[in-house]
MDTraj code that builds the backbone (N, CA, C; nanometers):
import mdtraj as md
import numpy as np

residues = "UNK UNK UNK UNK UNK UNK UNK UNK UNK UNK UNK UNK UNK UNK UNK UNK UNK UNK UNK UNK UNK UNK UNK UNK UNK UNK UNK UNK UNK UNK UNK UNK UNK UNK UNK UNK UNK UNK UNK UNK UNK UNK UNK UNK UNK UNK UNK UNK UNK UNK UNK UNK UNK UNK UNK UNK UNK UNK UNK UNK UNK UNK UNK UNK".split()
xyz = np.array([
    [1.2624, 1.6339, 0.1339],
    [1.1706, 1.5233, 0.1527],
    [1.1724, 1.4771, 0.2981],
    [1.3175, 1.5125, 0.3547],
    [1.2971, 1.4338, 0.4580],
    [1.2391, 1.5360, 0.5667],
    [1.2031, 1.6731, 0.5606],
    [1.1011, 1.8056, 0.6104],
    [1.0275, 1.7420, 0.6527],
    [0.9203, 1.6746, 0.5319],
    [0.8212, 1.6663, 0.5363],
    [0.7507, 1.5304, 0.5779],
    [0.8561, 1.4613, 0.5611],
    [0.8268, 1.3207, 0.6272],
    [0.8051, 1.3548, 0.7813],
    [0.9062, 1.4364, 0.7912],
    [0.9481, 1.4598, 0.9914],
    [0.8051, 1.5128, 0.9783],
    [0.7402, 1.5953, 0.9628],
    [0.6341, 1.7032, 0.9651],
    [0.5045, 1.5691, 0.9585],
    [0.4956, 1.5134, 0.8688],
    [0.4075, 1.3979, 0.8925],
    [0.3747, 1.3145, 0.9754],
    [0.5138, 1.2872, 1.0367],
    [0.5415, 1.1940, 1.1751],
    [0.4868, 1.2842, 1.2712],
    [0.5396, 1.3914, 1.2675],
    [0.4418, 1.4884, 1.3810],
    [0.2949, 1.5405, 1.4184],
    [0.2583, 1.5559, 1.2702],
    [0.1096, 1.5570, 1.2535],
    [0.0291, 1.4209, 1.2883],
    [0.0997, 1.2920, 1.2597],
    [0.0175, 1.1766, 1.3141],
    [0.0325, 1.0417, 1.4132],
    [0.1638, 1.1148, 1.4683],
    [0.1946, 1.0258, 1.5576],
    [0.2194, 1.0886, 1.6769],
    [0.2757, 1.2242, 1.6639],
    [0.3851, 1.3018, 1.8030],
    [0.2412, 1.4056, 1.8376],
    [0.1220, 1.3760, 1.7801],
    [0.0364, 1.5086, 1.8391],
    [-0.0397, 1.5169, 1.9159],
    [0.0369, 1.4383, 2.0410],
    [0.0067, 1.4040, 2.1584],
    [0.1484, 1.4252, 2.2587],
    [0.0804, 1.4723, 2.4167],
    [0.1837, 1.4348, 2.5211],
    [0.2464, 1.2527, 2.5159],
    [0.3640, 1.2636, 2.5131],
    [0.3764, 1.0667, 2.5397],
    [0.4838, 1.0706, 2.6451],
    [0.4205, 1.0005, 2.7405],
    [0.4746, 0.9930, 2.9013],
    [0.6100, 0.9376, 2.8696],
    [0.7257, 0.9189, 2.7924],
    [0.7883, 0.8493, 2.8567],
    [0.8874, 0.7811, 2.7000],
    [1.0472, 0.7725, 2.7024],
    [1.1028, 0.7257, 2.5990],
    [1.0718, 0.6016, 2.5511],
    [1.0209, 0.5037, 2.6233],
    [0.9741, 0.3898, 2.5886],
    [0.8324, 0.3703, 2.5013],
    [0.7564, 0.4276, 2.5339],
    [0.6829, 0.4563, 2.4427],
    [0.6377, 0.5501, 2.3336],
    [0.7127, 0.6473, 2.3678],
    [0.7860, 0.6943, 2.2621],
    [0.8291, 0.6215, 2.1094],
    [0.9000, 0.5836, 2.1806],
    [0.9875, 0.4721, 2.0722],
    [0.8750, 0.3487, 1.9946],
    [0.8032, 0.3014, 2.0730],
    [0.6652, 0.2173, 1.9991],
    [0.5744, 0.2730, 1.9314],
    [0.5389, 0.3696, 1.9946],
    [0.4458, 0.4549, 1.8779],
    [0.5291, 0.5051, 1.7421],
    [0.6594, 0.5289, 1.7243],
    [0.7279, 0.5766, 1.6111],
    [0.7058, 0.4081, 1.5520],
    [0.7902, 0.4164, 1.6330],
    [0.8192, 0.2455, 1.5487],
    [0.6712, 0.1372, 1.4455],
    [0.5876, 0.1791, 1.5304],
    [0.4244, 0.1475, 1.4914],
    [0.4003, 0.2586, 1.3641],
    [0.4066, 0.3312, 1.3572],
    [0.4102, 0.4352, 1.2384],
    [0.5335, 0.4190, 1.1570],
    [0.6095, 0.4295, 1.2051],
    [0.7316, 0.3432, 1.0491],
    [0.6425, 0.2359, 0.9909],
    [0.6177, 0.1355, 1.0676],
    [0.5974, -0.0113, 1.0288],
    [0.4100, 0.0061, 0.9291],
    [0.3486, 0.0936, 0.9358],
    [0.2309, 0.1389, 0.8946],
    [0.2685, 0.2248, 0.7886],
    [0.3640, 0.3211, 0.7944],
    [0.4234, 0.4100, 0.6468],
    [0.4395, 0.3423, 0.5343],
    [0.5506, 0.1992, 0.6252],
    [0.5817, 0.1429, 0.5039],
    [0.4945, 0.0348, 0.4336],
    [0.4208, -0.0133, 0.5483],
    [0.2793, -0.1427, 0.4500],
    [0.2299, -0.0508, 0.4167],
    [0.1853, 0.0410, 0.3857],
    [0.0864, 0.1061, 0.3521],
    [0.1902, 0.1909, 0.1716],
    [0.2860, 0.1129, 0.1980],
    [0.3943, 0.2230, 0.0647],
    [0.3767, 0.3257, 0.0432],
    [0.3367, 0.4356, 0.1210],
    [0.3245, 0.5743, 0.1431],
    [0.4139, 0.6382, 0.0818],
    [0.4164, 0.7312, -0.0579],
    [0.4610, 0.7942, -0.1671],
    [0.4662, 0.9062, -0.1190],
    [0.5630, 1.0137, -0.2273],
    [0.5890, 1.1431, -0.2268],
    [0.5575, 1.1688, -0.3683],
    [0.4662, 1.2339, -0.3756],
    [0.4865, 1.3252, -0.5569],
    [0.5970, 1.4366, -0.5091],
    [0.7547, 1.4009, -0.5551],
    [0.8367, 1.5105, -0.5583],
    [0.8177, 1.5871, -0.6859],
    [0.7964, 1.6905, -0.7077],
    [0.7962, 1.7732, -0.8062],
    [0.8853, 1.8256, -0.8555],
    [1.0190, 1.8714, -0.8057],
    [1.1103, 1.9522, -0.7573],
    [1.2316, 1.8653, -0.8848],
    [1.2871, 1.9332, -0.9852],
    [1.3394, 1.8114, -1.0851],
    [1.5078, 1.8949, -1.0418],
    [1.6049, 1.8060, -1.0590],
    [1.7384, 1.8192, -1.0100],
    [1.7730, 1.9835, -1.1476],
    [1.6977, 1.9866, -1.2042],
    [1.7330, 2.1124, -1.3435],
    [1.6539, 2.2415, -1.2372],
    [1.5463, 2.2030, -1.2493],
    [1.4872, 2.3424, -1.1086],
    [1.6100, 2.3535, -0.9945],
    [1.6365, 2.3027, -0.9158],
    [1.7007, 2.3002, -0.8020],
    [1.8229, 2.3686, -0.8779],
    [1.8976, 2.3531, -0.9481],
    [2.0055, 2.3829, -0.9849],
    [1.9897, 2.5400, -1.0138],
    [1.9134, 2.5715, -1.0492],
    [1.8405, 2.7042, -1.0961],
    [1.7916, 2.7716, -0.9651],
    [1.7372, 2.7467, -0.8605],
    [1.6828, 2.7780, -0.7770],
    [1.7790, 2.8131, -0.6598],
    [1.8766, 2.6725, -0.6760],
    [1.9496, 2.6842, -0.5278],
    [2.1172, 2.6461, -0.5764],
    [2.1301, 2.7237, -0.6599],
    [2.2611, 2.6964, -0.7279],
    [2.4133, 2.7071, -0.6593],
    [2.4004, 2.7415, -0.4738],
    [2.5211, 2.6935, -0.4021],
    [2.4781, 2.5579, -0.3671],
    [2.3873, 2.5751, -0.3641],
    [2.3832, 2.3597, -0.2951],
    [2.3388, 2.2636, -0.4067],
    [2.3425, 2.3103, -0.5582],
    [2.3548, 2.2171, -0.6451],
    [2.4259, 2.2784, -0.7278],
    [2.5610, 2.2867, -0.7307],
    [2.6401, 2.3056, -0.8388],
    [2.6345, 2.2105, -0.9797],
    [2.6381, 2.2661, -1.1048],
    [2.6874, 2.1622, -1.2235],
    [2.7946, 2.0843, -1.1925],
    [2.8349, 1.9509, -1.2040],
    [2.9083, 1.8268, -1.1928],
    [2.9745, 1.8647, -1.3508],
    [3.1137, 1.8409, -1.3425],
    [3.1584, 1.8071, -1.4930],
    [3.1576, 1.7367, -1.5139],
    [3.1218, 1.6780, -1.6674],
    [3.1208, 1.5238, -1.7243],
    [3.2448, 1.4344, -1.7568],
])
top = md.Topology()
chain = top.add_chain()
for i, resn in enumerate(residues, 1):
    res = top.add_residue(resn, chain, resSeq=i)
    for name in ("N", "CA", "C"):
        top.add_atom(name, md.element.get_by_symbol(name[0]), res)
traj = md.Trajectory(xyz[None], top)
């Protein structure tokens, strides 16, 4: 999730030259502050039973 967030931030904020860390930093910051009024969602699809199946060194079964 957090791929694609970065990938979003890039597509609508970074897809431009920006002269300089200072503004840099305002334009992110202006897009955080717009992500979040705006409550900008993820349909994750991806259910912790797939993943386990899919990518079964980085989600091992937990014992109960």
């Amino acid at each position: 999730m957090a791929e694609i967030e970065l990938s979003i931030l890039s597509r609508q904020c970074l897809n431009r030259r920006i002269p300089d860390q200072e503004t840099l930093n305002t334009e992110v910051e202006a897009w955080i502050t717009e992500r979040n009024e705006s409550k900008a969602k993820m349909n994750w699809q991806f259910t912790t039973e797939e993943a386990r199946i899919k990518l079964k060194k980085l989600y091992p079964v937990l014992p109960e």
